[in-house]
C-alpha positions as CSV (number, residue, x, y, z in Angstrom):
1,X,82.5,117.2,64.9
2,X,85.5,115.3,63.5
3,X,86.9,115.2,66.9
4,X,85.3,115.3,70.3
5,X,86.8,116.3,73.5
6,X,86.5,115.2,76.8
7,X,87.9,116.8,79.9
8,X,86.2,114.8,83.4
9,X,83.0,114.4,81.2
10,X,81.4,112.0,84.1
11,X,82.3,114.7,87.1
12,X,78.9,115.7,88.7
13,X,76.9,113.3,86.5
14,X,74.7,110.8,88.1
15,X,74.0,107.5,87.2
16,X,71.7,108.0,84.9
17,X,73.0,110.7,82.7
18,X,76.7,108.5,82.6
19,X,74.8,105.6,81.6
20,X,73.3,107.9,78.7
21,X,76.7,109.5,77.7
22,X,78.1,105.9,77.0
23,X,75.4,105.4,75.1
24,X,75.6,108.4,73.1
25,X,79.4,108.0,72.5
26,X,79.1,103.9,71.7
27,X,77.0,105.3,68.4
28,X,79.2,107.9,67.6
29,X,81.3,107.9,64.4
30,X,83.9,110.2,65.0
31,X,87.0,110.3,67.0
32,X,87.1,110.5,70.3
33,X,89.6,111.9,72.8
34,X,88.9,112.4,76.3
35,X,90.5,112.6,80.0
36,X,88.5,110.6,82.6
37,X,89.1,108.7,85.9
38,X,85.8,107.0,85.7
39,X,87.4,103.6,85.2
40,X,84.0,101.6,84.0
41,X,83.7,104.7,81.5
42,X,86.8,103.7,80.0
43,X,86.2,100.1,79.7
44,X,83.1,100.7,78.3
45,X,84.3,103.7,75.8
46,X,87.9,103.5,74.9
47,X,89.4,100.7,72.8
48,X,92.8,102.8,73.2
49,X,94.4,104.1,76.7
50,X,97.3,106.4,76.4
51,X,99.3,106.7,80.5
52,X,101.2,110.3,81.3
53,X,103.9,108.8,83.7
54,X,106.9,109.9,84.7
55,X,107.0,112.8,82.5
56,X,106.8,109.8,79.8
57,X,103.5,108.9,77.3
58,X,102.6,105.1,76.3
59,X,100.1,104.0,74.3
60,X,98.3,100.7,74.9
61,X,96.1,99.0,72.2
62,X,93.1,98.7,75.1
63,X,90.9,99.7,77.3
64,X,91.8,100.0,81.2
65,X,91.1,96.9,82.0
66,X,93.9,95.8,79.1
67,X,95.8,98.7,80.2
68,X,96.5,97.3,83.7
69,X,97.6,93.9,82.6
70,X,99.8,95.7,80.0
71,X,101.3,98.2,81.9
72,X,101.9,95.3,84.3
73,X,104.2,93.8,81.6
74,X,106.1,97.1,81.1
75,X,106.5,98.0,84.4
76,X,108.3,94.3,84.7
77,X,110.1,95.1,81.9
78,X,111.2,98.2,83.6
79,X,112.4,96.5,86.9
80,X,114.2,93.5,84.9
81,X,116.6,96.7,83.2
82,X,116.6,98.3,87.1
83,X,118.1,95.0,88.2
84,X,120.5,94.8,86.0
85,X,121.7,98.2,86.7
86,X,121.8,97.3,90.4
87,X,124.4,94.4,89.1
88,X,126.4,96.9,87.8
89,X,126.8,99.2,91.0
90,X,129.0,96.5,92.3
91,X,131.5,96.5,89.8
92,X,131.8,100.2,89.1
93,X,132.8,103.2,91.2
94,X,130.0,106.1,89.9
95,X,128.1,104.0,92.6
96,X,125.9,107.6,92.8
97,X,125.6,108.5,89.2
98,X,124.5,105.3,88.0
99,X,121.9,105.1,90.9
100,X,120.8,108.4,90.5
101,X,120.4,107.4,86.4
102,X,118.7,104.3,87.7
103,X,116.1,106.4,89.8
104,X,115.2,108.9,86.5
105,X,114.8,105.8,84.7
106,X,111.9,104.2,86.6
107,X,111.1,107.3,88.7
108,X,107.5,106.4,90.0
109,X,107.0,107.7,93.7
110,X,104.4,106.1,95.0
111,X,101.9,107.7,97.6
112,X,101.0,106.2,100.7
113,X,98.2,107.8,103.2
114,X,98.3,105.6,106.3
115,X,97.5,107.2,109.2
116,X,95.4,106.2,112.3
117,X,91.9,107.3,113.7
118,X,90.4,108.3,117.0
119,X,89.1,106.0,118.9
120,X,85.3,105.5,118.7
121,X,82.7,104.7,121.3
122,X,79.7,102.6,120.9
123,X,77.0,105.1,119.9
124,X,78.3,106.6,116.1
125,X,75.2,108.7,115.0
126,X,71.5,108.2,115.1
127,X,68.8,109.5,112.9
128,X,65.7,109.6,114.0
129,X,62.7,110.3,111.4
130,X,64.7,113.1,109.8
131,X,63.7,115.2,107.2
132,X,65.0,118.1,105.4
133,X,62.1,120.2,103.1
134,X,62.8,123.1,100.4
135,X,60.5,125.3,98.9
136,X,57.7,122.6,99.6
137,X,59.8,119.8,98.5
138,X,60.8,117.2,100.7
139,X,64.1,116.4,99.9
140,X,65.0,113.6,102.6
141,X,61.8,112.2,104.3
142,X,61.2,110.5,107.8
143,X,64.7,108.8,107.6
144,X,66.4,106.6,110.6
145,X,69.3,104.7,110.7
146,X,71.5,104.3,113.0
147,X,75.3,104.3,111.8
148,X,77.7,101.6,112.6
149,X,81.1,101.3,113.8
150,X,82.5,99.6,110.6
151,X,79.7,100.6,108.3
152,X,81.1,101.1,104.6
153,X,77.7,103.3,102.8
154,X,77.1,104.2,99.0
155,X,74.5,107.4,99.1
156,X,72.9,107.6,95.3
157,X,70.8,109.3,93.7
158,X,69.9,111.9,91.1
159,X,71.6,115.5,90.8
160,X,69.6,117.3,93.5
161,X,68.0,114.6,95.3
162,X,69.6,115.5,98.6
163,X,72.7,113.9,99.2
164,X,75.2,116.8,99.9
165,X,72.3,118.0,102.1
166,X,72.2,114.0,103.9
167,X,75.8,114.8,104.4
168,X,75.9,118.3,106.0
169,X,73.3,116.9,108.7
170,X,75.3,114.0,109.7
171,X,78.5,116.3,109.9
172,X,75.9,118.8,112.4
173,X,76.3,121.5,109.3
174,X,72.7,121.8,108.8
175,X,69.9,120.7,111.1
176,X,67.1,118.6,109.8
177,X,64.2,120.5,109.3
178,X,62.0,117.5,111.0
179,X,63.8,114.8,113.2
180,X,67.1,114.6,115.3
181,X,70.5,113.2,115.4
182,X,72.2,112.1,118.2
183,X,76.1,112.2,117.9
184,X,78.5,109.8,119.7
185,X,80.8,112.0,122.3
186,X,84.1,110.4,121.1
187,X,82.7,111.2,117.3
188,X,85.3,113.2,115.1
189,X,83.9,113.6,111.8
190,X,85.8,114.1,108.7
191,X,84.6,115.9,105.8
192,X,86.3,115.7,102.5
193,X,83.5,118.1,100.6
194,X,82.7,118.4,96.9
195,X,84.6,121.9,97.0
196,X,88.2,121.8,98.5
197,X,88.5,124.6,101.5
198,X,91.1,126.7,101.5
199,X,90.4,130.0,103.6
200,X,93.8,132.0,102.2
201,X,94.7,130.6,98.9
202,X,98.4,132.7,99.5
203,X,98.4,129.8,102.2
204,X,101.3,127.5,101.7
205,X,101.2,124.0,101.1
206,X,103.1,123.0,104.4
207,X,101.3,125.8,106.8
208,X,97.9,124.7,105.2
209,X,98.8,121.2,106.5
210,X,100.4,122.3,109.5
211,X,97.4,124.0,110.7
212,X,95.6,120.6,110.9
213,X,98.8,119.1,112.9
214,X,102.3,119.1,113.0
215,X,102.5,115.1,113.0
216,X,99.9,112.2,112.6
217,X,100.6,108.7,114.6
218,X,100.4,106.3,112.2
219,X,98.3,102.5,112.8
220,X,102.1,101.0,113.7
221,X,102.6,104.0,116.4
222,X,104.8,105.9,114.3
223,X,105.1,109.7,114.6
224,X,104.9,111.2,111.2
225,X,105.8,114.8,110.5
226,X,103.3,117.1,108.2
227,X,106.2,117.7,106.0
228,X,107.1,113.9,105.5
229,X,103.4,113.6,105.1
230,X,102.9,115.7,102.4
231,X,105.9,113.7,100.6
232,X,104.0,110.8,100.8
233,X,101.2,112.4,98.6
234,X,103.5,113.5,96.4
235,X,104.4,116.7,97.1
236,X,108.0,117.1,97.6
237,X,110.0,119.9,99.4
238,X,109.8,122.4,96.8
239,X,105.8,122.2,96.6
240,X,105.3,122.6,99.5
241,X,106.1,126.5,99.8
242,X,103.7,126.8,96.8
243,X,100.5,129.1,97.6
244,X,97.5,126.4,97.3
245,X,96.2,128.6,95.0
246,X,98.6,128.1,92.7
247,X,98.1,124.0,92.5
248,X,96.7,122.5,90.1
249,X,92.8,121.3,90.8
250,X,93.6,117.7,91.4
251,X,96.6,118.5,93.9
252,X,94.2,120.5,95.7
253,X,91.9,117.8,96.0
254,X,95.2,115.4,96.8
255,X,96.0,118.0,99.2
256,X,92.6,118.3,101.2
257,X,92.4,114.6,101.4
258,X,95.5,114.7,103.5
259,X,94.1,117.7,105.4
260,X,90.9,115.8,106.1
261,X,92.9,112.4,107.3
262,X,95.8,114.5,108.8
263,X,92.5,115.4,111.7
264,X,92.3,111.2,112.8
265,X,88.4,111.5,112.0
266,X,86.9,108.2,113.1
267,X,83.8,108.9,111.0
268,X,84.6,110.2,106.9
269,X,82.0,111.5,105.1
270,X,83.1,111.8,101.6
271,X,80.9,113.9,99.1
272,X,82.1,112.6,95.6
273,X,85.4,111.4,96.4
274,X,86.5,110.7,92.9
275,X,86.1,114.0,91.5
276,X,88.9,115.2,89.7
277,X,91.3,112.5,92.2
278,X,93.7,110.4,89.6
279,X,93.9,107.4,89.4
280,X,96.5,106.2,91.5
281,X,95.6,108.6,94.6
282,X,91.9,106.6,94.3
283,X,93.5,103.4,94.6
284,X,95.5,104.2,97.4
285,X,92.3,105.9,98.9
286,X,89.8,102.5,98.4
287,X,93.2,100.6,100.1
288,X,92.7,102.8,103.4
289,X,89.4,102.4,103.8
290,X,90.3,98.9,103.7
291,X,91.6,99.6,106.8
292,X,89.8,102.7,108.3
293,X,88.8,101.3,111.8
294,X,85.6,103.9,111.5
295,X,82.7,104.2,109.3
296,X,83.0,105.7,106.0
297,X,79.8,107.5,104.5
298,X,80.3,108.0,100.4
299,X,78.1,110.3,98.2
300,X,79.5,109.1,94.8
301,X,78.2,108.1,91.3
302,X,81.6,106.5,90.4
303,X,80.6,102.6,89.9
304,X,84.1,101.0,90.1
305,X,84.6,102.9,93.6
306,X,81.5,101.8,95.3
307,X,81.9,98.3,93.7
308,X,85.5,98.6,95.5
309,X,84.3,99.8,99.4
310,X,80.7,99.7,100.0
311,X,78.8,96.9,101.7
312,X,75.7,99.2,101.6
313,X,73.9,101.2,99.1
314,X,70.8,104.3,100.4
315,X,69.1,105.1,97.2
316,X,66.9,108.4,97.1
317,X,63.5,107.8,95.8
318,X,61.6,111.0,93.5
319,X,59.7,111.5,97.0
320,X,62.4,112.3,99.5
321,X,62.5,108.5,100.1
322,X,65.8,106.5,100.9
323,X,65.8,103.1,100.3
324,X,68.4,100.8,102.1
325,X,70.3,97.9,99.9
């Protein structure tokens, strides 16, 4: 082809077949036009980044990492105009048109998902020699750990290998086949799953979220409605009486996320994360786990994101195996 088109090429790939695709597209001759949010894929694959903002499209002359630095620049650019406009409110008397003008000019919300956790005892979860065995495959084998407080953990390995299945025996989804685990009793696990769970998609957006809570306590004691909640992650007033099942796929992701953290887990268990999640919501995500007082368990294959939060990598062997890093 002339032309090739990506949409999320990198979604559900491992490591190994990404590493191959870059590969692939580095010898390519032809153009190449693709959406991703895999932000080492597009440093190693564009030489071009074009940003939907706003309602607005910019082309940059880079790659992401160029991108940043240059949409730094324009964004100052943006805020020099803002504050000249804010010089003018003083001397006019459309105080309100000229802000409202000021607002559609820059008009970037920005989302914010601070919330605060349960408290956690001593004892997180324990695994002792588990296994889990399909079809007379062992697909975790005589595993232990024992999961910290603070612990930040990357789970890799290749498609199949056993991660989701890792994952739905910490969260007591599935029992080990060989092996226990032993569950702290102040544990609330959260579960942000590969597929977004929505029971009624004629469900809408604010019930869906009110079903979790009516109001989250934020770190700073602050009581935070689900309504103001959902404006933080960009859904405003009129989106929320949408049926979920008419968002789009990344504001249902968005909009599980904030289910998920709406529940104060003090444990997350995150099964691909970055999964159809833009760019800016994953940035804001990696920022709270900064500051997640609980441990944080992370199937992924995005590089840049467990660069960004993990201090430890399991790695499953061809055998069931899982080495620590």
């Amino acid at each position: 082809s002339d032309l090739l088109l990506l949409d999320e090429p990198t979604n559900h790939m491992d490591s190994a077949t990404v590493a191959w695709l870059e590969g692939e597209l580095a010898k390519r001759k032809g153009a190449l036009l693709l959406v991703t949010h895999d932000r080492y894929f597009l440093d190693r694959v564009t030489n071009r980044t074009l940003e939907l903002d706003g309602g607005r499209a910019y082309l940059y002359k880079a790659n992401y990492e160029g991108f940043l630095q240059l949409r730094a620049e324009r964004r100052q650019q943006e805020a020099a105009a803002e504050r000249k406009l804010q010089n003018i409110y003083r001397r006019v008397e459309r105080f309100r048109d000229i802000e409202a003008a000021a607002r559609e000019k820059t008009g970037r919300r920005e989302l914010d998902i601070e919330a605060a956790a349960s408290r956690l005892g001593r004892t997180v979860l324990e695994l002792d020699h588990v296994g889990a065995r399909y079809d007379g495959h062992d697909y975790i084998k005589d595993f232990s750990y024992i999961v910290l407080r603070r612990d930040r953990v990357g789970i890799l390995g290749p498609n199949g290998a056993g991660k989701t299945t890792l994952l739905n025996i910490l969260a007591g989804r599935r029992d080990p086949d060989t092996g226990s685990v032993r569950r702290g009793q102040t544990v609330k696990i959260g579960y942000f799953s590969q597929t977004s769970e929505f029971p009624d998609p004629r469900e809408r957006v604010l019930e869906y979220i009110r079903d979790a809570g009516e109001y989250v306590t934020t770190a700073d004691g602050t009581r935070v409605s689900a309504a103001m909640m959902l404006e933080r992650f960009l859904f405003p007033p009129e989106l929320q009486w949408v049926p979920v099942g008419k968002l789009s796929g990344g504001e249902q992701r968005r909009l599980f996320l904030l289910r998920v953290l709406m529940e104060a887990p003090n444990v997350l268990l995150l099964d691909e994360p970055t999964n159809d999640l833009d760019i800016p919501t994953l940035s804001v995500l990696e920022e709270y786990l900064d500051t997640f007082p609980g441990a944080v368990l992370a199937v992924s294959h995005d590089r840049y994101f467990l660069d960004r939060f993990a201090e430890k990598i399991f790695a499953f062997g061809p055998d069931g195996t899982l080495r620590q890093y």
